[in-house]
C-alpha positions in Angstrom: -94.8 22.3 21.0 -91.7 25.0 21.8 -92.0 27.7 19.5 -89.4 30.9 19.0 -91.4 32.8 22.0 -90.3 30.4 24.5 -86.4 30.6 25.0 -85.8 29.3 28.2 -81.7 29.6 28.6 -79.0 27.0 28.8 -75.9 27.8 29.1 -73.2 27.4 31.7 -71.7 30.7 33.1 -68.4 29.7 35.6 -67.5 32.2 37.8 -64.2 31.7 38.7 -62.9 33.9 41.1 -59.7 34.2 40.9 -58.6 36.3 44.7 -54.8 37.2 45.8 -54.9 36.9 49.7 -52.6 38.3 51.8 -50.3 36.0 53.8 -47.6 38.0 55.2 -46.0 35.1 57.8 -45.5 32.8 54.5 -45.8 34.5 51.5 -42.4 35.2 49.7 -41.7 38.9 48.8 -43.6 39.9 45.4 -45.8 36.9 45.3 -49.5 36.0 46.0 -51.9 34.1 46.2 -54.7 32.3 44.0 -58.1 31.0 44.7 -60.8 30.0 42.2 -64.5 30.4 43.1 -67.3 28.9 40.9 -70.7 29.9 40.5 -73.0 28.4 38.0 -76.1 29.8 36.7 -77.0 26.7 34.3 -79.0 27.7 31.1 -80.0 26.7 27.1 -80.3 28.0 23.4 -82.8 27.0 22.8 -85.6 25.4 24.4 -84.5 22.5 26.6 -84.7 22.8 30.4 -81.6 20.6 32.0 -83.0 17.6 33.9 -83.2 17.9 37.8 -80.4 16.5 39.6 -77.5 16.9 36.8 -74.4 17.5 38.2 -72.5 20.6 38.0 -69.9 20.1 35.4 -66.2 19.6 36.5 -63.6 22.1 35.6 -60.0 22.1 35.3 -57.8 24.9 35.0 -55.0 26.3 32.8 -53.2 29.4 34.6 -50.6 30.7 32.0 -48.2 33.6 32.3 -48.3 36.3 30.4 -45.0 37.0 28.2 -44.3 32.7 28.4 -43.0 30.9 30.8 -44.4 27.3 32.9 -47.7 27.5 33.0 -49.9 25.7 35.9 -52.5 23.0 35.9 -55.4 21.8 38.5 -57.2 19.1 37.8 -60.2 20.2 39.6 -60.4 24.0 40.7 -62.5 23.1 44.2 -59.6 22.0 45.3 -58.1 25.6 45.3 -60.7 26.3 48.3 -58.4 24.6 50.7 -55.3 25.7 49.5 -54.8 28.3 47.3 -52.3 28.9 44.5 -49.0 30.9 45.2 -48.0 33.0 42.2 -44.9 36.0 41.2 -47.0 39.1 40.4 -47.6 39.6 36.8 -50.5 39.0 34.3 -52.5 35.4 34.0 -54.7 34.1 31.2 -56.8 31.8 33.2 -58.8 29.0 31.0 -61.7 26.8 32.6 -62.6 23.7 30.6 -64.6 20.9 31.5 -66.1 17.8 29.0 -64.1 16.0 26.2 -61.7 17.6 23.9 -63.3 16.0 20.9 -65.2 16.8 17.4 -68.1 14.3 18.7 -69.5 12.8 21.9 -72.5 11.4 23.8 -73.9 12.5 26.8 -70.5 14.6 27.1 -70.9 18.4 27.0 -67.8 20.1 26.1 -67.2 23.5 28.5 -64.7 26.2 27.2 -63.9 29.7 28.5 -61.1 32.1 29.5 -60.4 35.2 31.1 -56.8 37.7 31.9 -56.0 38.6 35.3 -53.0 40.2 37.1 -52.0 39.3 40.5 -50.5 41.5 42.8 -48.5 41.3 46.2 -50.8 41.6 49.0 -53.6 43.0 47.0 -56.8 40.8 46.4 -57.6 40.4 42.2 -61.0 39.2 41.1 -61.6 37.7 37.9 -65.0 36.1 35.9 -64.2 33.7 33.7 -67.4 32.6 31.7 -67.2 29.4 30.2 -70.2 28.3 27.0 -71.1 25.1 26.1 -68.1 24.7 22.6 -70.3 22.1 20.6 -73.8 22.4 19.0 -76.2 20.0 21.3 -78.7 17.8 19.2 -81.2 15.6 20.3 -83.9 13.7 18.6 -87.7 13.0 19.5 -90.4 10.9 17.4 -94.1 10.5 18.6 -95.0 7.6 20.8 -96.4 6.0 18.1 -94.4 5.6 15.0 -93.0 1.7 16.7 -97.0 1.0 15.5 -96.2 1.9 11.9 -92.4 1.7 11.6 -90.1 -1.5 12.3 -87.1 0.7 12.1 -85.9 4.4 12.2 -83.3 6.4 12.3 -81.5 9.8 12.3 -78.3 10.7 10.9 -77.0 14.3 11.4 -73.3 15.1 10.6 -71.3 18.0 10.4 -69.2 19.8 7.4 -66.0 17.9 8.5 -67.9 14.4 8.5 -67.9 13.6 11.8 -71.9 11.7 12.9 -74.3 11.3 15.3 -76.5 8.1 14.2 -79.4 8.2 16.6 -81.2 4.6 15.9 -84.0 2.8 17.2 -82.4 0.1 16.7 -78.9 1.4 18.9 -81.4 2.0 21.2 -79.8 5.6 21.6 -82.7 8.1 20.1 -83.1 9.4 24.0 -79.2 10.5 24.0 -77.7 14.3 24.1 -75.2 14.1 21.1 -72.7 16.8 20.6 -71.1 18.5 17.4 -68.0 21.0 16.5 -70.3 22.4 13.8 -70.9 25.7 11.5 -73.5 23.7 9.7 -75.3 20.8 9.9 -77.0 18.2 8.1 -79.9 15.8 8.6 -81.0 12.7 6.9 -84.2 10.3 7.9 -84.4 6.4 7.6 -87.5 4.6 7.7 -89.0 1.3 6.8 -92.2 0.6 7.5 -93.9 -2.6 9.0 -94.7 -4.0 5.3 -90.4 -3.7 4.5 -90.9 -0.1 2.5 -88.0 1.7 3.1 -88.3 5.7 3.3 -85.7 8.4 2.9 -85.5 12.0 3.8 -82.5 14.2 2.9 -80.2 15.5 3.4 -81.6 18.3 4.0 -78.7 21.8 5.5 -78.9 24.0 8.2 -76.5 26.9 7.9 -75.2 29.4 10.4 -74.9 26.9 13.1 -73.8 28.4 16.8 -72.2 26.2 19.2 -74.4 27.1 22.2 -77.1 25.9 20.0 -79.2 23.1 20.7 -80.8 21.4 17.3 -84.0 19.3 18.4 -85.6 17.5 15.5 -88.9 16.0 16.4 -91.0 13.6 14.3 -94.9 13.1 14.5 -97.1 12.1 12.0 -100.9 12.4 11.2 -102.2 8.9 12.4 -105.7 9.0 10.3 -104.0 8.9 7.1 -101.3 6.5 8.1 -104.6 4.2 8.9 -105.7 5.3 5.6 -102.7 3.8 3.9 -100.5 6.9 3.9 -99.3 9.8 6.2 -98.1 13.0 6.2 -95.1 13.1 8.2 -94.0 16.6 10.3 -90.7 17.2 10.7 -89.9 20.3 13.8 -86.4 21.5 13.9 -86.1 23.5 16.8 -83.2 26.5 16.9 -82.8 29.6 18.5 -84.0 31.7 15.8 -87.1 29.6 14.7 -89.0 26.6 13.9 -88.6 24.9 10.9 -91.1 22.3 9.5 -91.2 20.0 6.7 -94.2 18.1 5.8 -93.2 15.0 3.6 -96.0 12.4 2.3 -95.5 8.6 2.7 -97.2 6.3 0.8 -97.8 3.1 2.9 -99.8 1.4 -0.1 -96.9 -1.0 -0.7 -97.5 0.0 -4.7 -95.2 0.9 -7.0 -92.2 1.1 -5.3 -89.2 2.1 -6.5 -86.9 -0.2 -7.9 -83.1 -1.0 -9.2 -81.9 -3.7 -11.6 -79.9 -4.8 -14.4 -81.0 -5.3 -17.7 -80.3 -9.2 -18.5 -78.1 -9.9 -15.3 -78.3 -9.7 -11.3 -77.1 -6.5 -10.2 -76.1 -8.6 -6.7 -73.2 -10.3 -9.3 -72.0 -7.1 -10.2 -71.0 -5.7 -13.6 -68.2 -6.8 -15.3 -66.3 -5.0 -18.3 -63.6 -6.2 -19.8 -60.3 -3.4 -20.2 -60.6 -1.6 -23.7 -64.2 -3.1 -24.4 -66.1 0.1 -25.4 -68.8 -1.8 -27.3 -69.7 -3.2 -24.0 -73.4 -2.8 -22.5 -74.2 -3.0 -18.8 -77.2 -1.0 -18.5 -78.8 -0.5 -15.2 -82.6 0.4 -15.1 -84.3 2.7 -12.7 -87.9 2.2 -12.3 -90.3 4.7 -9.6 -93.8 4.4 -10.9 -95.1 7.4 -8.3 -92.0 9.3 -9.9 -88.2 9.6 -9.4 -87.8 12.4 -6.8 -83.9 11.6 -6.3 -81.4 9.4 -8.0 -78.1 9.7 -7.5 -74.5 7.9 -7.9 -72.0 7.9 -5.2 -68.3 6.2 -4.6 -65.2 6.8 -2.3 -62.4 5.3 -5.1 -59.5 7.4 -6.2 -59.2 5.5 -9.3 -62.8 6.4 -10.7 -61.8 10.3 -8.9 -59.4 10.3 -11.0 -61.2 9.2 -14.3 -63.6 11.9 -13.8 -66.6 10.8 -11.7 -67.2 12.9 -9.3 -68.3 11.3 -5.5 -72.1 12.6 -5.4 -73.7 12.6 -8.5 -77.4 13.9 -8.3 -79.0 13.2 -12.1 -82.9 14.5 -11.3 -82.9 17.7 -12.9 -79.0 18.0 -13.1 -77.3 20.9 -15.5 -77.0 20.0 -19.2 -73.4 20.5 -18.3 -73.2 17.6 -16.0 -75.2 15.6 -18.5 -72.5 16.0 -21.3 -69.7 15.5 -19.0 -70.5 12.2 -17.7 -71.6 10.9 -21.1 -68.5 12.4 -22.2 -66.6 9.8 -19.5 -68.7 6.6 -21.3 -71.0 7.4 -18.6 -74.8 7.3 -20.9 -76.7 8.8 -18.4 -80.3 10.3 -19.4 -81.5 14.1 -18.9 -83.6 13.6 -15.9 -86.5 15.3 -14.8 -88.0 15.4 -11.5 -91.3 12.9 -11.6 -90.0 11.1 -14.8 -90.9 7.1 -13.7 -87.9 5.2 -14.9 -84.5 6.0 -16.5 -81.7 4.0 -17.4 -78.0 4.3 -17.4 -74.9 2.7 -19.1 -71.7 1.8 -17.3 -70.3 -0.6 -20.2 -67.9 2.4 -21.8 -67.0 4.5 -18.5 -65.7 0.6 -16.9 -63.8 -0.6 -20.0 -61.8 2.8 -19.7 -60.8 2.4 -15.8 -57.5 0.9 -14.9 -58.0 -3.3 -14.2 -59.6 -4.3 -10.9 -62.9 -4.1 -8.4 -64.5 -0.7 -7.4 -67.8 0.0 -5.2 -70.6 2.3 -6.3 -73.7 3.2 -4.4 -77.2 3.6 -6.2 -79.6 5.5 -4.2 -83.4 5.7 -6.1 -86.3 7.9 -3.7 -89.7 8.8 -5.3 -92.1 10.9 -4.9 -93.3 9.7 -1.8 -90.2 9.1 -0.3 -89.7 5.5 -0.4 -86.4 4.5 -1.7 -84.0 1.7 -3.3 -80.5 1.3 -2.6 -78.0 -0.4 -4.0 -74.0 -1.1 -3.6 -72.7 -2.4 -7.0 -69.2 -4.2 -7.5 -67.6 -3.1 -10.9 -65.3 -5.7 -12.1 -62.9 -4.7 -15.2 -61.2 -7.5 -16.1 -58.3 -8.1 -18.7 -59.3 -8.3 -22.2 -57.2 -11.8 -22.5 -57.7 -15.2 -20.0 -53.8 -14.8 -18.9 -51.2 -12.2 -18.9 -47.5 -11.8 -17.8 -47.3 -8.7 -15.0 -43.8 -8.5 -13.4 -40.6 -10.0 -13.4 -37.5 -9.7 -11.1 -34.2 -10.3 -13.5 -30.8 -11.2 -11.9 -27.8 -11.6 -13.4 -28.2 -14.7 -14.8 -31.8 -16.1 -14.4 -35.0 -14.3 -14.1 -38.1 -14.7 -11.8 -41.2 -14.3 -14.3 -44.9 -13.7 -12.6 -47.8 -13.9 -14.5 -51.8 -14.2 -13.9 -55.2 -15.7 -14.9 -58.6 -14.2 -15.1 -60.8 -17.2 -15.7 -62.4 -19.0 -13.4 -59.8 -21.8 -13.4 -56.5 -22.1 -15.1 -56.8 -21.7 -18.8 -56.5 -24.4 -20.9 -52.2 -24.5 -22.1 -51.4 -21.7 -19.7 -47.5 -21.3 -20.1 -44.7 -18.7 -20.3 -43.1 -17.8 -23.6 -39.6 -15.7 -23.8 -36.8 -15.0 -25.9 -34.2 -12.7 -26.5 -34.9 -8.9 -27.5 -34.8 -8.8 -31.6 -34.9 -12.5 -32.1 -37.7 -13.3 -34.2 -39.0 -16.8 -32.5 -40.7 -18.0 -29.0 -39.4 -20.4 -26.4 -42.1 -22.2 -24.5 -41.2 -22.5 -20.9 -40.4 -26.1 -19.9 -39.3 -25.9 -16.1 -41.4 -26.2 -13.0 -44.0 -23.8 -12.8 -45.9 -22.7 -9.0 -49.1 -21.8 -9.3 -51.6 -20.1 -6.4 -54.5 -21.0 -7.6 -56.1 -18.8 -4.8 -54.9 -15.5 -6.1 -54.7 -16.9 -9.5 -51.4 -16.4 -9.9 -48.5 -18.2 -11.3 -44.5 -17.9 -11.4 -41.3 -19.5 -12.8 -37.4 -19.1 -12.6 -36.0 -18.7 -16.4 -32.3 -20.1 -16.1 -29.4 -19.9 -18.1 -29.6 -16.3 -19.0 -27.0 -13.9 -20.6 -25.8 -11.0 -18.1 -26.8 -7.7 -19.1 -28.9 -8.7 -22.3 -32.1 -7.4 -22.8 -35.0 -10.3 -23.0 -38.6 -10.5 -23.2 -41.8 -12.6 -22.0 -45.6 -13.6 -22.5 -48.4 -15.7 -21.2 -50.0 -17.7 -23.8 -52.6 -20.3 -23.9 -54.5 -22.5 -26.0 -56.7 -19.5 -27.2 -53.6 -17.9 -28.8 -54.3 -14.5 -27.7 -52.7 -11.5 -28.3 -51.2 -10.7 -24.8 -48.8 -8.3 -23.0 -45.3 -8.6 -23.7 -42.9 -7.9 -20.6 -39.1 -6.4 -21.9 -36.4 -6.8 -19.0 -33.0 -6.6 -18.8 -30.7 -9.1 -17.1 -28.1 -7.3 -14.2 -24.4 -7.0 -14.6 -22.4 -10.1 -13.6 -19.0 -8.6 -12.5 -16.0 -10.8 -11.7 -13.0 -10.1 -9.7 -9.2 -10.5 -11.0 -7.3 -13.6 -10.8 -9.9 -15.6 -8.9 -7.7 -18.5 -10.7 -4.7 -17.7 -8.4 -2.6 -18.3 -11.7 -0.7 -14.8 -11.4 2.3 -14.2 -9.1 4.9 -12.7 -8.5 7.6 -12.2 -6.3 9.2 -8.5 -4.2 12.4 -9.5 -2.0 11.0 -12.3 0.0 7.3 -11.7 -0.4 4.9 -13.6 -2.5 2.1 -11.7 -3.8 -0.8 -13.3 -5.8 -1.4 -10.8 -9.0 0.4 -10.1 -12.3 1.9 -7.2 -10.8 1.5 -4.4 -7.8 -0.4 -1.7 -10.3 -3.3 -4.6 -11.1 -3.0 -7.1 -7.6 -6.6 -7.2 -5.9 -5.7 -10.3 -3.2 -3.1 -9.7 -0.2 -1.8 -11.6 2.7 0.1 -10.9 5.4 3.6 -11.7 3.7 4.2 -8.3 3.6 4.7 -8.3 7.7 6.0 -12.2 8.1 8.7 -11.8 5.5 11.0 -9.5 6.7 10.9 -12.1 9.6 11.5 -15.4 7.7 8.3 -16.7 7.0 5.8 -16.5 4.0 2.7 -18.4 4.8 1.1 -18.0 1.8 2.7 -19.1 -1.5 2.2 -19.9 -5.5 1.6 -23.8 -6.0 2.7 -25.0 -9.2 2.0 -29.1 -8.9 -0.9 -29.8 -6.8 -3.6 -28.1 -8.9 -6.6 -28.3 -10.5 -5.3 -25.9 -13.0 -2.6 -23.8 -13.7 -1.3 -22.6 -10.3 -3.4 -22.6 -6.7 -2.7 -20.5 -3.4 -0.7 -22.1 -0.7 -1.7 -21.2 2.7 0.1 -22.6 5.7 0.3 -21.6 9.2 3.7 -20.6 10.8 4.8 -19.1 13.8 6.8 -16.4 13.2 9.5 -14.7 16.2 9.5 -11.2 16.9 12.4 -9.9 18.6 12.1 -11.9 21.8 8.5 -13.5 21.5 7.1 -15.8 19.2 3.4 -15.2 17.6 1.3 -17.8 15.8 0.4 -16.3 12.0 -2.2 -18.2 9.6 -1.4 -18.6 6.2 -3.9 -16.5 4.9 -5.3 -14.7 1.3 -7.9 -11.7 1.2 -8.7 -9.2 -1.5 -7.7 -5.9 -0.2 -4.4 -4.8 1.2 -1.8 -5.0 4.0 -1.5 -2.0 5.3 1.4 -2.2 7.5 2.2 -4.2 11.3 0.4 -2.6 13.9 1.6 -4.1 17.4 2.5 -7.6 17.8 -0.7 -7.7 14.6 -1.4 -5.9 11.5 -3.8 -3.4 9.7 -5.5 -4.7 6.7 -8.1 -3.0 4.5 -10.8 -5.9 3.4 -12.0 -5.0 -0.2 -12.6 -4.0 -3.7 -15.5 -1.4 -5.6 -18.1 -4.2 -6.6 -21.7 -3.6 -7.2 -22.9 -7.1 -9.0 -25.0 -9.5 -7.5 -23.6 -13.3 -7.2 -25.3 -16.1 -5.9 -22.3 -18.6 -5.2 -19.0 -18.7 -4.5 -17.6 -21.8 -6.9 -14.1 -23.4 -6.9 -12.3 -26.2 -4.9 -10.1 -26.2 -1.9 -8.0 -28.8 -0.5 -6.6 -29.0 3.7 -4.4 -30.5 6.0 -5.1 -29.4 9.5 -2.8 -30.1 12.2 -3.5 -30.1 16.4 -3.9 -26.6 17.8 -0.2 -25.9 19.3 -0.5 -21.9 19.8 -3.7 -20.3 21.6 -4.2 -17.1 23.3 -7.3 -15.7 25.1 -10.0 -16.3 25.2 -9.2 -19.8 22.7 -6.7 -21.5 25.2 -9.0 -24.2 25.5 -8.4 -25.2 22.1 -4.9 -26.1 22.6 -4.8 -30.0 21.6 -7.9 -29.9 19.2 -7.9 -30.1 15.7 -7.1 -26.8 13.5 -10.5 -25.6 11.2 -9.8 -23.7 8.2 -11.8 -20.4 6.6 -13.1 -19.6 3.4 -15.8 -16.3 3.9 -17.5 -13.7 1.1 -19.2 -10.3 1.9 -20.8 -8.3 -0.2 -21.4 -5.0 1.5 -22.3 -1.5 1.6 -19.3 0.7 2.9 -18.1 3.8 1.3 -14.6 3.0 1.9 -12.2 -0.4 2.7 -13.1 -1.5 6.0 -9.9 -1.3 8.4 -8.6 -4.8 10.3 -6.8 -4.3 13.2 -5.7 -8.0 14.5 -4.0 -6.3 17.5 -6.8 -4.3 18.8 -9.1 -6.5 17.9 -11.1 -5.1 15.4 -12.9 -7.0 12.6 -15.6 -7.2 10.7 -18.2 -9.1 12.8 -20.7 -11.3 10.9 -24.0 -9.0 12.3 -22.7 -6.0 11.3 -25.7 -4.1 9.6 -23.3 -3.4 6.6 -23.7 -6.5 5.3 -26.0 -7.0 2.4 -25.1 -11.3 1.8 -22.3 -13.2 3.0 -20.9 -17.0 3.4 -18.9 -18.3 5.7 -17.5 -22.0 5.8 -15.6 -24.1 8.0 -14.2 -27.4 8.1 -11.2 -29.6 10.6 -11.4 -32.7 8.4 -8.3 -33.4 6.4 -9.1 -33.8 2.5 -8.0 -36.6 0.1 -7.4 -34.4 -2.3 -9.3 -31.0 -3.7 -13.0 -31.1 -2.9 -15.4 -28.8 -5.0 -18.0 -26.5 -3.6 -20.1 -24.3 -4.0 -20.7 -21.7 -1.3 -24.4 -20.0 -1.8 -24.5 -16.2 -0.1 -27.6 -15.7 2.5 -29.2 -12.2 1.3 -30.6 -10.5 3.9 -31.7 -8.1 1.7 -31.6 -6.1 -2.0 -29.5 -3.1 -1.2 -26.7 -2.7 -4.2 -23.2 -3.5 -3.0 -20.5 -1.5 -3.2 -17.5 -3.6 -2.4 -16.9 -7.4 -2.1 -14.4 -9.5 0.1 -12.9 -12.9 -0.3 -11.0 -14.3 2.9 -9.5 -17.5 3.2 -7.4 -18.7 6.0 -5.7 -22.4 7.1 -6.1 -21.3 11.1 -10.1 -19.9 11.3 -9.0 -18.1 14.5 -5.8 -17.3 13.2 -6.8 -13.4 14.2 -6.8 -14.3 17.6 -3.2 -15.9 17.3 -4.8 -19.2 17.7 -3.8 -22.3 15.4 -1.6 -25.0 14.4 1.8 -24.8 12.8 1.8 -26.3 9.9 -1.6 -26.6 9.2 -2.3 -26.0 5.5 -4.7 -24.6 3.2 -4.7 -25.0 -0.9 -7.6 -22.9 -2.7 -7.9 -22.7 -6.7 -10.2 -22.1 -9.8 -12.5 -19.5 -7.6 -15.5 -18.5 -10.0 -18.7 -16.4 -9.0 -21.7 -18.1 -9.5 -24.4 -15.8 -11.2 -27.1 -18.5 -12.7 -29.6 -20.0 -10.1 -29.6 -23.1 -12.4 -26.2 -23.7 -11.6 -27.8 -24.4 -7.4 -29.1 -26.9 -6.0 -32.7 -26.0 -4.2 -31.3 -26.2 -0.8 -28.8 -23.6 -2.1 -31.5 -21.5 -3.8 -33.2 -21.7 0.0 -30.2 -20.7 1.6 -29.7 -17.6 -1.1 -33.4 -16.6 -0.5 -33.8 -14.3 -3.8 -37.7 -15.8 -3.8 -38.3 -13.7 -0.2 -36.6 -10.5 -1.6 -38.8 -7.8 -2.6 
């Protein structure tokens, strides 16, 4: 066996020699050149001769320039033999690595080292560099034969950061060469013997750890009393200062071994507390006839962090303080003594006072002899009621209520309850409910709400328990000004829909067409559904010497003045509600196409198709139309938060109503709102029919999802929001 008098070396010194050669026919003035030489003189700390025939390590270089500047790289310095380096003169830090950059590895050394050097014109520089093994070295060695009393064995050995080696007989990797970034170390031992007794050593520290180090931990046991039934188990950890033993005594009897369970239920079910429940008893008992040695709690869960648990728990011999504190959690936990043979602990209180769900701890039991019992537990803290409401998602005029069961199956009468903040009585729920039974879950869509009112909801169920009440508050519904198109009025030849210019929110493009003759769009007092409607009718209208098609045509927003042979126009208004629909009723007469300009001159001959489009969207100012440069607002724009856009070239017999749903892409807020409608759809593009004509009244936004048919709701998609 090595001993602390034999310290045979392994390390690996690199030479590099680092040599400016003179050149003169090629070498540029104030340069020269670099060469690497490598000698290695392999050698350990401690104790481990390197196996005949390993290869020299290969090392790449890092040549950096003093001061900064680009610094150079070779992937493998032999390669410098043949052709050495050409450098300006100045000072070099020269780094040699070879192995993996890495915290942990197999079989892969890691090689670091550095060295300065200055190169000079025509002048030939020497440098050593001397590059160490960077990682501690570990290796593991048990006696032939422990396979005759042990069916399986490993070693664990990890460093302060957490990083492992897990040398296991049964990963068939116990021969390997591991390798650690490590100040310290720690070891654990697994056993289990050929009768199933399962042995645990550990953890057991090793300070002051060196990276040239190599740790060699080698097992052997006295075979007489293993024969005997029991066996005193050596454990050798070489270092380079000295040899450390540790003689531990298993008990291979097969009696009185240690043991976990629940008192009155399975510990493999887990524990189950309901929230609140502090009268609750789930005691766990720990029995170790030879003597508890170790017994501690462990868990990774921020939630139990949090509560006050800390992640490692040792209760053999803990502090009184530690004691207290943990029954001061709920935790009843005895006053342990090393040797006591059973103890018992209480998680009933600690669990009723964690937040609702599943957590994982780990019960770890080793006696005297160093057999052990493990076991992972699933805490369950459930609600204190068989249903409960949990969120809700309110919209203007409806609500999307979510609730959840913790039975087995559905409870018996399992149904919503809601009403209006400060009234004194419940509504049961009546509509269609969608249950998951899978996640236990269950959801329904409350119509016919009140905007901005403040509401609540429940879960009940045949039990009649006292359950969570949700409060939520329904959204805004905002409107827009003479969605009617009852108000007019009339400046020169223009038509404007509105009471007057200081309150008008809709525009057209009479402002431009007018002072040439033509209003497109118009009051109309006798074909209505009510009051008065907007006329819109396509014209051509002549400018000058040319002639240009112009749609009759409404938007909210403004005309901003005739830009070209076109116009500017700012689409629309501050609005920050929510609408599912557009509602109303429009009535056309489309004509055949008779004007067309690129790229729509294939239309000519077909049938005109009116326009009726909403945004809602998120500018920070009216978006600017430009019909003569072509600039609109194109339906992908990322701006756009929902929108709907219809079409239609068949001639009505009379008004038709609609309603138009708006596809959300997604919840964003919006900040303005635009209504177009137009009797030419490509009227922008000076495309159309004269003539064709376009009547729109009684616009209303929609705000209640009950007020939608579910192929609307679909097309809305409020259900896939977040």
């Amino acid at each position: 066996m090595p001993n602390s008098k034999m310290k045979a070396k392994y390390c690996l010194v690199a030479l590099l020699a680092l040599v400016a050669c003179s050149r003169e026919a090629d070498l540029p003035e104030g340069t020269g050149y670099l060469s690497v030489r490598l000698a290695a003189d392999l050698a350990v700390t401690p104790v481990v001769k390197a196996e005949a025939g390993e290869p020299d390590p290969a090392f790449s270089l890092e040549i950096i320039p003093a001061g900064g500047g680009e610094k150079v790289t070779v992937a493998d310095y032999r390669t410098l033999s043949a052709e050495p380096l050409v450098l300006p003169r100045g000072k070099y830090t020269v780094k040699a690595v070879s192995g993996p950059d890495v915290r942990v590895s197999w079989e892969e050394p890691r090689y670091e080292g550095e060295t300065q050097v200055t190169v000079l014109p025509d002048r030939l520089t020497e440098a050593v560099v001397t590059a160490s093994l960077a990682r501690t070295m570990v290796t593991v060695e048990f006696d032939p034969e422990t396979d005759r009393y042990f069916s399986d064995y490993r070693v664990r050995v990890s460093n302060e950061s957490g990083d492992v080696l897990d040398f296991s007989r049964a990963n068939g990797n116990l021969s390997k060469k591991g390798y650690l970034a490590a100040t310290a170390l720690e070891w654990e031992l697994y056993m289990v013997n050929t009768q199933g007794t399962a042995y645990r050593v550990g953890p057991v520290t090793i300070d002051a750890v060196d990276p040239r180090q190599h740790y060699h931990f080698r097992f052997s046991f006295d075979r007489t009393r293993a024969a005997e039934g029991s066996s005193l188990l050596c454990v050798l950890v070489d270092d380079s200062l000295n040899e450390k033993y540790y003689q531990l005594d298993l008990d291979f009897s097969g009696d009185g071994l240690p043991s976990i369970s629940g008192q009155g239920f399975d510990l493999a079910d887990g524990i189950a507390v309901k929230k609140g429940d502090k009268e609750s008893r789930n005691v766990v008992d720990f029995r170790a006839p030879q003597g508890i040695k170790s017994l501690t709690l462990s868990h990774g869960d921020a939630k139990m962090l949090a509560a006050g648990l800390p992640q490692h728990v040792q209760l053999v011999d803990a502090p009184a303080a530690t004691v207290a504190a943990l029954n001061g959690l709920g935790l009843a936990v005895p006053s342990l003594l090393y040797g006591a043979t059973d103890a018992s602990v209480d998680f009933g209180p600690f669990l009723a006072g964690l937040p609702m769900g599943d957590y994982l701890l780990s019960l770890d039991l080793i006696d005297t002899r160093n057999r052990y019992s493990a076991a992972t537990v699933v805490l369950s803290v459930t609600s204190p009621v068989d249903a409960e409401a949990t969120t809700v998602k309110p919209w203007a005029g409806f609500a999307i209520l979510n609730g959840r069961w913790f039975t087995d199956g559905r409870p018996s009468g399992l149904r919503f309850q809601w009403k209006k903040a400060g009234d004194a009585a419940w509504t049961d729920y009546s509509g269609a409910v969608n249950y998951n039974d899978a996640a236990a879950t269950f959801s329904a869509e409350l119509y016919g709400l009140q905007a901005a009112t403040a509401y609540m909801f429940r879960v009940k169920t045949d039990k009649e328990e006292e359950t969570r009440e949700v409060n939520f508050t329904t959204a805004p519904a905002g409107t827009i000004p003479n969605l009617s198109f009852d108000d007019w009025y009339k400046e020169d030849k223009a038509w404007y829909p509105g009471a007057n210019a200081a309150t008008r929110v809709w525009d057209s493009a009479n402002g431009g067409t007018a002072s040439f003759g033509t209003v497109s769009t118009s009051p109309e007092e006798s074909d209505v559904v009510r009051g008065k409607a907007a006329r819109l009718e396509s014209s051509a209208v002549k400018v000058v010497v040319i002639t240009k098609f112009a749609a009759g045509n409404i938007f909210i927003g403004d005309f901003v003045k005739v830009s070209g042979v076109g116009a500017e126009l700012d689409w629309g208004i501050p609005f920050s509600s929510r609408p599912l629909a557009l509602h109303g009723y429009y009535k056309y007469r489309p004509k055949p196409i008779d004007f067309a300009e690129d790229p729509y001159k294939s239309k000519l001959g077909e049938t005109d198709a009116c326009s009726i489009k909403m945004y809602l969207c998120d500018w920070s100012a009216k978006f600017r139309v430009n019909t003569s440069n072509k600039v609109f607002l194109q339906d992908d724009d990322p701006s756009i938060i929902a929108m709907c856009d219809f079409s239609s070239d068949v001639s009505t017999d009379g008004y038709v109503e609609f309603n138009f749903p708006l596809h959300y892409r997604d919840n964003r807020t919006p900040r303005y709102v635009v209504i177009v409608g137009a009797a030419s759809r490509l009227g922008d593009y000076f495309t159309g029919a004269k003539g064709s004509t376009l009547w729109l009244d009684e616009l209303s936004l929609v705000y209640d999802a009950g007020r939608l048919s579910e192929a609307e709701r679909e097309i809305v998609g409020y259900r896939n929001l977040p």
